[in-house]
N, C-alpha and C positions, 0 to 999 in steps of 0.2 A: 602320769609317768610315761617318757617315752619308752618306746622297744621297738630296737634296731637289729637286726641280723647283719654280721659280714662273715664273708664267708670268704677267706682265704686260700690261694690257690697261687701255682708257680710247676713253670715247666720243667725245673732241674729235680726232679727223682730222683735220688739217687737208686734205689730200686725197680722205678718204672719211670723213667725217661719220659714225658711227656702225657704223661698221664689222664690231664684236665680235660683231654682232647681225643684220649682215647673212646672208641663209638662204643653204646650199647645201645641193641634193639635202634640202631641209625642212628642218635643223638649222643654231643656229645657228653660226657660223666658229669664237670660242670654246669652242662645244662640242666642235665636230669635235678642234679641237687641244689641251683636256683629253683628251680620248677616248684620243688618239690616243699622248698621253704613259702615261697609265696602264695601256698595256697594255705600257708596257716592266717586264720585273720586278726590273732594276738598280735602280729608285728606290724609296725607303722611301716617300714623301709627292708629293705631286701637290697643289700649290695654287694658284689664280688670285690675283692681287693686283692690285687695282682701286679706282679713289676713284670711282666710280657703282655704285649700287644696285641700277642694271638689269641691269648685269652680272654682281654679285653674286646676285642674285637666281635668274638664270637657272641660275648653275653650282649653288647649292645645291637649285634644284626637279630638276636632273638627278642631286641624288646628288654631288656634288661639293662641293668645300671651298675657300672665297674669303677674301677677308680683307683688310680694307677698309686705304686708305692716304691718303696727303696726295693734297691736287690741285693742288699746287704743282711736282710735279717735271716737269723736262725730259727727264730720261734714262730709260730704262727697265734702267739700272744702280742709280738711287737707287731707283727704286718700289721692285725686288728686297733692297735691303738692307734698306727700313723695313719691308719684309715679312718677313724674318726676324725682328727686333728686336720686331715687334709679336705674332707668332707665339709669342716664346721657345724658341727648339727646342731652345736650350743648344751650337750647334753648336761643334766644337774649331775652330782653324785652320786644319786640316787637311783638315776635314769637305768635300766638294764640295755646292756650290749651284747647277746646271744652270740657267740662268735661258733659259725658253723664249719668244721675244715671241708674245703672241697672233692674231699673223698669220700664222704660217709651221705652214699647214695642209697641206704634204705632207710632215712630220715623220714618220717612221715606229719604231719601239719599236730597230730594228737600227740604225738611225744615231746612235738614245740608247745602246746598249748599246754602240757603239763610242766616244761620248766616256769614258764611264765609262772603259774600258779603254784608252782614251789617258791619261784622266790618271794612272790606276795607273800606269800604268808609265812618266811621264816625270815624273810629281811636278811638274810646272809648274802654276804661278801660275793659269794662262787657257789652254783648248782652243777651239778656235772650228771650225765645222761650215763647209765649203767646197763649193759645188756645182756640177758642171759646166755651162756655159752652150752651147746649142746655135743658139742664135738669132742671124746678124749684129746684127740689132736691139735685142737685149739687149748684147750684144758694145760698139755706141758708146751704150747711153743712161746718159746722165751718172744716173740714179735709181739706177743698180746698181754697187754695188761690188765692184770687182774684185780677187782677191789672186791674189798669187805668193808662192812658199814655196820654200824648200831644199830639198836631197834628204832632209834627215830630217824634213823637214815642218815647221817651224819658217816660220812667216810672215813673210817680209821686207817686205813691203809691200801696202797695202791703196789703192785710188785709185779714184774713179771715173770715170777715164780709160780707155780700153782695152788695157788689161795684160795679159801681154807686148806688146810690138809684134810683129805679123804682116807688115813689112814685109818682112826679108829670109827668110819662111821660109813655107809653104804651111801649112794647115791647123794651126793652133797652136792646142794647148788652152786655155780659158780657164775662169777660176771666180771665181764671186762667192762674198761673205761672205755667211753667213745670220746672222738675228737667233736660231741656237740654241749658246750661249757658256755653259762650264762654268768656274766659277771657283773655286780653293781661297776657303775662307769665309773666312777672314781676310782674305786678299789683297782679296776683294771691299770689307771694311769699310774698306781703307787706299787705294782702287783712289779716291774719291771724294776723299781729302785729296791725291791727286796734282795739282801744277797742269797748267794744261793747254795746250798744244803746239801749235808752229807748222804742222804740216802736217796735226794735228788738225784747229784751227778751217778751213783751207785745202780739204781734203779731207770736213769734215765726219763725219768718223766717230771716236768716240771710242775705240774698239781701238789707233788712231795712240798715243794718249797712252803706249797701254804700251810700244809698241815703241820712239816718242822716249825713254823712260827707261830705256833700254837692257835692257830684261825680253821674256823670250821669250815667245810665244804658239805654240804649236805645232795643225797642222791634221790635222783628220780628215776625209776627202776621199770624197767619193758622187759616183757617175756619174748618181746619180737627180737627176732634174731637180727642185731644191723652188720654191714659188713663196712671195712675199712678196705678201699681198693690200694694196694699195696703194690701187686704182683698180677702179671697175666693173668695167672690162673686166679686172682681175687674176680679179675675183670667178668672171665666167663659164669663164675659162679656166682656173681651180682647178676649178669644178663641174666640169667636162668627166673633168677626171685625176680627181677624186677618186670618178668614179664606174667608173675600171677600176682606180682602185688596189685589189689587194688587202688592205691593212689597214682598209678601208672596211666589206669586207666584215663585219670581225670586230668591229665594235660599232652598223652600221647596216646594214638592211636597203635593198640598193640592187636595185631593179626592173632 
């Protein structure tokens, strides 16, 4: 079985304007979360896929490998698909395509190497990374979404409402979806001709569509807090972690 990482990225923010390129601890955010992917050694390939040059550019002067795409798409499900296709990897249907967004810079190599081995072993379609939320404030902000799952982990529902309800129960876990989603490669190419669903567009999150089509997504669940660089202030509050995380230390020199 192959297993591929692309990890998507694009300078139009609308939030944060150029983002990919924005510095932490001197490197830029992009870098970090190439870096941070290829030191998992479940993946064969590690690639940025991106329709600007400057981002391109950046990952190839680090030694890295990009690969340029339309700057038509919306989703960062279709950049990942045209990045296979423009790639040629040859992948089977079976093959896994880990698509990493290029903001989710507290990715660590263990939370990759546990999709990998989720999807071994449930052979489903879509793995999606779930992270614990610690913050009331992140708890109601409609920006984050939140999922609940079964006891086998299988995601019932994604919203960014604040899910469970903690009304009749103290201290209730909650967890947002992260942008790092393993997909079998084929399901990925069929995943874009699916139409698309009521509490998709409602919810705004496009994972709804698989679950509206009655298809499982199953979670692989980290008590590590990741962040999704969204906003300035995501920016500083990533530098902060990202200078006591330990995988930091293993591909940059942090003071």
């Amino acid at each position: 079985m192959k297993r591929v990482c692309i990890i998507p990225a694009r300078m139009a923010s609308s939030r944060f304007p150029g983002k990919p390129l924005a510095k932490l601890l001197g490197m830029t955010l992009i870098e970090h979360v190439y870096h941070r992917a290829r030191l998992c050694e479940d993946l064969d390939r590690v690639v940025v896929a991106t329709c600007d040059e400057e981002i391109a550019q950046t990952i190839t002067t680090a030694g890295g490998e990009a690969v340029m795409t339309k700057d038509t798409h919306e989703r960062c499900t279709d950049r990942t698909d045209e990045a296979i296709m423009n790639l040629g990897l040859g992948l089977g249907g079976g093959d896994l395509v880990l698509m990493l967004q290029g903001d989710e810079v507290m990715v660590t190599p263990k939370m990759i190497s546990e999709m990998v081995a989720k999807f071994e072993e449930t052979g489903a379609d879509v793995i999606n990374l779930v992270s614990r939320l610690y913050s009331t404030a992140d708890h109601a902000d409609g920006n984050t979404v939140k999922a609940v799952f079964a006891p086998d982990r299988r995601i019932i529902y994604l919203s960014r409402a604040p899910i469970p309800s903690a009304a009749r129960a103290d201290d209730v876990p909650m967890y947002q979806q992260t942008g790092v989603i393993a997909f079998k490669a084929g399901f990925l190419q069929a995943f874009g001709r699916l139409p698309q669903t009521p509490l998709e567009k409602i919810e705004s999150c496009d994972m709804m569509r698989v679950i509206e089509h009655g298809l499982p997504i199953y979670a692989v669940i980290t008590d590590s807090e990741t962040i999704g660089v969204d906003t300035e202030q995501d920016r500083g509050r990533a530098e902060a972690e990202l200078a006591r995380d330990p995988t930091t230390q293993r591909y940059l020199r942090v003071p």
